[in-house]
N, C-alpha and C positions, 0 to 999 in steps of 0.2 A: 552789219545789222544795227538800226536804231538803237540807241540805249532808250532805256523810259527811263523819265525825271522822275526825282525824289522829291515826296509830297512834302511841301513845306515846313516845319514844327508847329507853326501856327494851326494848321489842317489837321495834324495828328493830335496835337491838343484839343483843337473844336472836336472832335469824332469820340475823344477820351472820353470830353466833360457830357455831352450826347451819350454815351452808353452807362455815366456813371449815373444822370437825370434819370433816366428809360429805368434802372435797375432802382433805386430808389422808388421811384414811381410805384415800379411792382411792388415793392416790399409794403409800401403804406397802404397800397390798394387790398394788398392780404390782411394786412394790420386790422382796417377799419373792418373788411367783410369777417374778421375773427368778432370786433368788437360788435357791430352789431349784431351777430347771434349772440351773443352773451349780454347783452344791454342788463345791468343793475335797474329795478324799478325800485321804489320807494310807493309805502303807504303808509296811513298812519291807523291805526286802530286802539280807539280807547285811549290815545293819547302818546300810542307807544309808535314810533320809527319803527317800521320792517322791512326790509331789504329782500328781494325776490329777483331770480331769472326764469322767464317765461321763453321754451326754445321749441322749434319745431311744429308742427300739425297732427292732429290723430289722437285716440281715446287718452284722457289726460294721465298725469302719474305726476305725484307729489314727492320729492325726496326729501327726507327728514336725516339729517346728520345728529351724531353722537355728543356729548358733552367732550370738551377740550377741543371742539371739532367748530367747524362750520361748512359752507355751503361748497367749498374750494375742492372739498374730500373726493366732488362728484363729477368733476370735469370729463373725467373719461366717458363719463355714464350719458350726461347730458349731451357730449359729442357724439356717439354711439343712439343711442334710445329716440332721441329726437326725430331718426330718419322714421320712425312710425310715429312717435309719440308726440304730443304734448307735455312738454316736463319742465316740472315746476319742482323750483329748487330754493328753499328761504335758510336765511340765519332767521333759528330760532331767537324768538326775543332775549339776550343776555347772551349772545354769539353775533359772530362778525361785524356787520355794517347795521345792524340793527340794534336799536335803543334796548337802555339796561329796565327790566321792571322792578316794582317795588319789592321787597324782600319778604310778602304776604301771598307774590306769587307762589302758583299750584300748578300741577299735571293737567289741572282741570280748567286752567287758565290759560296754560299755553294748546291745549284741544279746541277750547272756542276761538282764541287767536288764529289758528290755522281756517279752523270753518268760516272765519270770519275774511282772512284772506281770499279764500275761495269765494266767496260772494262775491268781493270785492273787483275779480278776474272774469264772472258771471260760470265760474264752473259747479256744476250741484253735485255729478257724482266723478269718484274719481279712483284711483288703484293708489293705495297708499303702501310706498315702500321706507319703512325706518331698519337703519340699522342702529346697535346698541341703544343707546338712553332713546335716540328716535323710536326703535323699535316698540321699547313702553309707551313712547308718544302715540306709537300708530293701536296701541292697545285700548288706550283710552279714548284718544278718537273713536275709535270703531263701536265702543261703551257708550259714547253719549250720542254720535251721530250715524246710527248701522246702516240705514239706507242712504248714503252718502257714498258708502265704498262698492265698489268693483267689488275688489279685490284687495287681499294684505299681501306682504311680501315682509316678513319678522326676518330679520339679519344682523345675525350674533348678540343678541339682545337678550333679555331677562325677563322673569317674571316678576323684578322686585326683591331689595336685597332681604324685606321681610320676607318675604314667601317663599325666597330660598334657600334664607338661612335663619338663624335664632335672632332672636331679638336684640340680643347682647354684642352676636358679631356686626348687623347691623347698622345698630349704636357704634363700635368701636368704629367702622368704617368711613361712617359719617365725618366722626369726629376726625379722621386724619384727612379728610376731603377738606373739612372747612380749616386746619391747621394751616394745611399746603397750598391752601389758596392763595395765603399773605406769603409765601414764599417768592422771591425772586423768579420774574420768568425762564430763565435757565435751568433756576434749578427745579422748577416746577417743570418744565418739559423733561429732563432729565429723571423724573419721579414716575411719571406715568409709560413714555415714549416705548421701555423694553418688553410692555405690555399688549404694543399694538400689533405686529406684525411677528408670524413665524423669525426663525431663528437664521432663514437662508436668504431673509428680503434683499433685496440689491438697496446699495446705500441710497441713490438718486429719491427713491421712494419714499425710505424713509427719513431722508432732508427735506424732503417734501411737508413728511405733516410734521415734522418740527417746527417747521416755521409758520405751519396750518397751529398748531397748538400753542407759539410762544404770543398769538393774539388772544388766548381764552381771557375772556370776559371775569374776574374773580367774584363779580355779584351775580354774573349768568352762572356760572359755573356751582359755588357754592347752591346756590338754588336748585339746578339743574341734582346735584347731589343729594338734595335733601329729598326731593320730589322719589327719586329710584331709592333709597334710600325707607321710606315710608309706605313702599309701594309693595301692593299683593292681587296678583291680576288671576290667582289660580281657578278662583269661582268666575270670572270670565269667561278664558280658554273654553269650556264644555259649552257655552254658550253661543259662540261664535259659529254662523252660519255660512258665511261669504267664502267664497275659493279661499286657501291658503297657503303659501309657500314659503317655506323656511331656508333661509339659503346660512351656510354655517363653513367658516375655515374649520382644515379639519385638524390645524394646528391652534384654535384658538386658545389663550392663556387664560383671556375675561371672563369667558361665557362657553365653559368648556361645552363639548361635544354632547356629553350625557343630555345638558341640558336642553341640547336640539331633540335630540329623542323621547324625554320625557313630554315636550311640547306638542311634538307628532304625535303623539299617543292620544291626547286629551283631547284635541283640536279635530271634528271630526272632517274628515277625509284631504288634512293638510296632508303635501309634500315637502320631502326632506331633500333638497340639494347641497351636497359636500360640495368642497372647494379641496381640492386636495394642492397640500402644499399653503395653504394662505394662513393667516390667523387673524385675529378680532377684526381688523378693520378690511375684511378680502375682498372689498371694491377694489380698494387702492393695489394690491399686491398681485390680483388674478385680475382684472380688469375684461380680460374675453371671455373667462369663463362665466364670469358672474352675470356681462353684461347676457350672453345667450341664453344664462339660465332668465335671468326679469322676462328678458324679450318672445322668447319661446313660450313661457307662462303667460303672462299678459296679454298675447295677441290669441292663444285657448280660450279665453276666457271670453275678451270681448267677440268673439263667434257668436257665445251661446248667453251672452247675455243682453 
């Protein structure tokens, strides 16, 4: 029987360096089809850098991230939501990629900054989901621009540390907000971090917003604190007419549970979605649940609206 010859080195080198190009290839062609769904825009408003990811087709939705936080908290969401939505994702001004404002910013400034975005985009009306500090964001929003919203979507958020507590605690709170902002970024992540996530988060998670929180902003931040800090939305809530949905970890430490309940209450014909198992920040922790409770809500709504 014939033997068959042994393919040269040279041939088995060419065919290597050929499957090592071909796999590469793939990798970058995943890379960029990743990077262009998440394309960073930039605009400028009033003088201020803002930084925005615009993903997806279908009835729009804005997410608003928390203070320590920025727009990163929401990749699951915006990977997920997108396959219906429209979802629009900004560092608030004084977080992430986007310019610091001046220290005479307001709640009331970073509201028209958003609507002003929005023009910007040419979207008029839209489903505005905040969680924490965002949450108050999407409060006030909804306060100054009511036929703008769809729909809210309040997640573990506040009515304002006036409004829900005494003046004095408040005060106290502020004051260790603006203290620990000049602290070292470690130890400032280390100051807030045990506060974000139940007690059982898997570590990946929560290295995650570590290194989401050791970028806060200390002029966005301190702001961002003063703003929730001064804030009282209770004469709001009764007022509010648009669907609403309250989505709450049912382990949160920030914005415990009661407070989800008292909101349901006041808010006429809000729902209340638990996350069982998640705490403050239960995008990042529950990620499926959270996403089907927006998606399932929001796509109710745009039927009948």
């Amino acid at each position: 029987m014939k033997r068959l010859k042994k393919l040269p080195l040279k041939n088995k080198n060419q065919i290597s360096v050929k499957k090592i190009f071909l796999f590469v290839w793939f990798v970058i062609s995943l890379n960029n089809t990743y990077a262009q769904k998440n394309i960073i825009f930039y605009t400028s408003i009033k003088g201020l850098s803002i930084a925005y990811t615009k993903t997806g087709s279908g009835p729009p939705i804005v997410l608003l991230h928390g203070f320590t936080q920025d727009s990163r908290i929401w990749k699951l969401q915006i990977e997920s939501l997108s396959k219906n939505f429209t979802v629009i994702a900004w560092d608030a001004p004084g977080a992430g990629l986007s310019g610091d404002p001046t220290e005479k910013f307001t709640i009331d400034d970073w509201a028209d900054c958003l609507a002003n975005l929005l023009d910007s985009i040419g979207i008029k009306k839209v489903h505005i989901l905040g969680l924490s500090w965002g949450g108050l964001l999407a409060q006030e929003f909804y306060k100054r621009y009511p036929d703008r919203v769809i729909s809210l979507i309040l997640c573990d958020t506040t009515i304002g540390w006036t409004g829900a507590l005494s003046d004095s605690v408040a005060r106290e709170l502020l004051a260790a907000c603006i203290h620990n902002s000049f602290l070292p970024r470690q130890d400032f992540v280390l100051k807030y971090l045990p506060g974000m996530f139940s007690d059982s988060v898997p570590s990946a998670i929560k290295n995650e917003l570590s290194r989401i929180m050791s970028d806060t902003h200390p002029v966005g931040f301190r702001l961002m604190a003063t703003a929730v800090a001064t804030a009282d939305t209770r004469a709001l809530l009764p007022t509010i007419k648009t669907p609403t949905l309250l989505i709450w970890g049912e382990s949160d430490k920030r914005s415990p549970l009661s407070a989800a309940y008292q909101m349901r209450d006041v808010i006429h014909g809000a729902k209340l979605e638990i996350i069982s198992g998640a705490g403050h920040v239960s995008n990042m922790e529950k990620p499926i649940q959270f996403n089907k409770a927006v998606k399932d809500f929001c796509l109710s709504v745009s039927t009948t609206k």
